[in-house]
KOLLO-469595 format. One record per residue: residue number from 1; x negated, y, z negated of N, C-alpha, C, O in turn. Coordinates in steps of 0.2 Angstrom, whole numbers, plus 5000, padded with zeros to 4 digits. Atoms other than C-alpha are relative to their C-alpha. Last residue first. Layout:
REM KOLLO-469595
(pt NUM (X Y Z) (X Y Z) (X Y Z) (X Y Z))
...
END
This chain:
REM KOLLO-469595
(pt 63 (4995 4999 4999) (4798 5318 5152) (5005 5006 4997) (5011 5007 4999))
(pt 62 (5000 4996 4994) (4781 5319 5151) (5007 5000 5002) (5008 5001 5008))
(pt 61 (5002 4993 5003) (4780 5313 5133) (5000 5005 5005) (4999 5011 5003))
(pt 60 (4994 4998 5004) (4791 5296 5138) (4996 5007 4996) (4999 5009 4992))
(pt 59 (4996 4999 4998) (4778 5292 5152) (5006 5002 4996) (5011 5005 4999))
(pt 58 (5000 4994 4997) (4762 5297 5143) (5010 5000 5004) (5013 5005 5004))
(pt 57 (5000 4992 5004) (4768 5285 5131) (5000 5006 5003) (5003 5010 5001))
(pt 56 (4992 4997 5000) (4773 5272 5142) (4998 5004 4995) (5003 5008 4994))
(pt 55 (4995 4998 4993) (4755 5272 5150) (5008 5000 4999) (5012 5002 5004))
(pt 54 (5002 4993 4999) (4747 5272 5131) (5004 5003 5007) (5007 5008 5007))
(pt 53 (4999 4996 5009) (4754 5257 5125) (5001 5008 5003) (5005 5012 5004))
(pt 52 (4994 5002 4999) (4749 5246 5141) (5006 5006 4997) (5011 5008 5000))
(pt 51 (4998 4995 4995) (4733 5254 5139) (5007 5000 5004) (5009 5005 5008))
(pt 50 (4992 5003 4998) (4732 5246 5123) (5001 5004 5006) (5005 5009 5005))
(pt 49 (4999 5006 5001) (4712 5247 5118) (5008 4998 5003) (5009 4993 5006))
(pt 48 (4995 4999 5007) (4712 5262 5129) (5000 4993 4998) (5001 4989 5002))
(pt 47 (5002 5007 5006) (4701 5266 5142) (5002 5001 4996) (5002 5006 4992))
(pt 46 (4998 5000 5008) (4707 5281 5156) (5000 4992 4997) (5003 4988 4999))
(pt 45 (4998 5008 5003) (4700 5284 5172) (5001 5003 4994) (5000 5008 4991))
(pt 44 (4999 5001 5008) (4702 5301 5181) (5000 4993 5001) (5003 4990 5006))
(pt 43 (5003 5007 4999) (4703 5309 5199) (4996 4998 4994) (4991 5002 4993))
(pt 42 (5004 5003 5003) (4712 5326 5197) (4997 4992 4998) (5000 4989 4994))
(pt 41 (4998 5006 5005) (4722 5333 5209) (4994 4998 4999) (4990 4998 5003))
(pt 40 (5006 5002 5001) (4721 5351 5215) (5003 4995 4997) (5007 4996 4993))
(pt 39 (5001 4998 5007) (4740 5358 5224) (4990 4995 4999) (4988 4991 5003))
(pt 38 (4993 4997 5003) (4750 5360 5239) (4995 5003 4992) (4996 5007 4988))
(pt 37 (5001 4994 4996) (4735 5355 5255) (5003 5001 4994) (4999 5005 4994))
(pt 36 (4995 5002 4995) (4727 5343 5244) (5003 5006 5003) (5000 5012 5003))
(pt 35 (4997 4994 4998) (4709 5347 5234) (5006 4998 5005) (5003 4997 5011))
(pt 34 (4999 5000 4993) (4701 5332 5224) (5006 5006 5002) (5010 5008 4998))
(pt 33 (4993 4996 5000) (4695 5337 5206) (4999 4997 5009) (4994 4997 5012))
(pt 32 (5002 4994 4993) (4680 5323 5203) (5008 5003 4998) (5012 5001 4995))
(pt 31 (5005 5002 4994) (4679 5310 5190) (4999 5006 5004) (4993 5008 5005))
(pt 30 (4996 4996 4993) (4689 5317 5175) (4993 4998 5003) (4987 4999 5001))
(pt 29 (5007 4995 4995) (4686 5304 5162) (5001 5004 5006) (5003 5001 5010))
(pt 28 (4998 4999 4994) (4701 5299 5150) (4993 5003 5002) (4989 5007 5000))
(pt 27 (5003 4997 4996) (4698 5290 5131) (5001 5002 5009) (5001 4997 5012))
(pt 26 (4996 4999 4992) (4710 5280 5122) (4994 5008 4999) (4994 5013 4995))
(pt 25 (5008 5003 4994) (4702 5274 5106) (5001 4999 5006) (5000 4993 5009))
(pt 24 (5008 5000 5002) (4719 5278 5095) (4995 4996 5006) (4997 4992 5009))
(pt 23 (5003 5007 4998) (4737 5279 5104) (4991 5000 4999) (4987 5001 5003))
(pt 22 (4995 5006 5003) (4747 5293 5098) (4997 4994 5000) (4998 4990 4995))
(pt 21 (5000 4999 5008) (4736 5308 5098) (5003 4995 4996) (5004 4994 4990))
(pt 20 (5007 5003 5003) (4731 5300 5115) (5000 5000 4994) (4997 4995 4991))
(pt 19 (5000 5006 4997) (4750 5305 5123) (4993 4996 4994) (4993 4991 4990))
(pt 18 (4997 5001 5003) (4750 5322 5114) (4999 4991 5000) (4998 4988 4995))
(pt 17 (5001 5001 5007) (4734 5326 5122) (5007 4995 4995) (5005 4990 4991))
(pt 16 (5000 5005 5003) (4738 5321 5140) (4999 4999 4992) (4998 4994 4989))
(pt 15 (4991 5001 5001) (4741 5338 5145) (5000 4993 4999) (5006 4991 4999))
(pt 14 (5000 5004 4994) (4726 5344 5138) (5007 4995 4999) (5010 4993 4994))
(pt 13 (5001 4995 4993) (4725 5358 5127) (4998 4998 5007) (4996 5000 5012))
(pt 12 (4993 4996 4998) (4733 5349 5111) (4998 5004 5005) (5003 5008 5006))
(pt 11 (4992 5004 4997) (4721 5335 5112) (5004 5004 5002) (5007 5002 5007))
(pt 10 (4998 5000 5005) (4703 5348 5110) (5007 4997 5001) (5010 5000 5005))
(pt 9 (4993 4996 5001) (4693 5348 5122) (5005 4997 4995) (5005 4991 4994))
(pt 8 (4994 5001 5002) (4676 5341 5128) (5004 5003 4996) (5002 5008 4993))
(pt 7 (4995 4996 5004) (4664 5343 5139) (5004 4997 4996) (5006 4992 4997))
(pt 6 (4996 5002 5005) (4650 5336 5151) (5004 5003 4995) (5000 5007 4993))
(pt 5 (4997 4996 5005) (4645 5347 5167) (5004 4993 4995) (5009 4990 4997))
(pt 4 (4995 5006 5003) (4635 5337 5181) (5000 5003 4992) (4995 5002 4988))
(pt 3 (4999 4998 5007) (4630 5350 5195) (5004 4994 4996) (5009 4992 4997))
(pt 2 (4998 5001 5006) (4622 5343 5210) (5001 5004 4994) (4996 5006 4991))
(pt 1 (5001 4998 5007) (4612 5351 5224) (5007 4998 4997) (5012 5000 4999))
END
């Protein structure tokens, strides 16, 4: 059995919002949650016209 849930959220309640608020026609898709022994990680793509752009954004937003 399969469930295949679509959604969407609001920038400021996903921890890459701040990041995307900066960088227009940047979308993320959550693939699956993978389960490690410490913590759940999220298996994601992201499309961005400048994804170059975008990947030192998140980096200078998460610091």
């Amino acid at each position: 059995m399969s469930i295949i849930t679509e959604f969407t959220i609001d920038s400021n309640e996903f921890v890459f919002g701040a990041s995307m608020a900066k960088i227009p026609d940047t979308t993320i898709e959550l693939e699956r949650i993978v389960p490690t022994s410490d913590a759940v990680m999220p298996f994601f793509w992201v499309e961005s016209d400048d994804f170059p752009r975008f990947e030192s954004q998140v980096r200078d937003d998460l610091q």
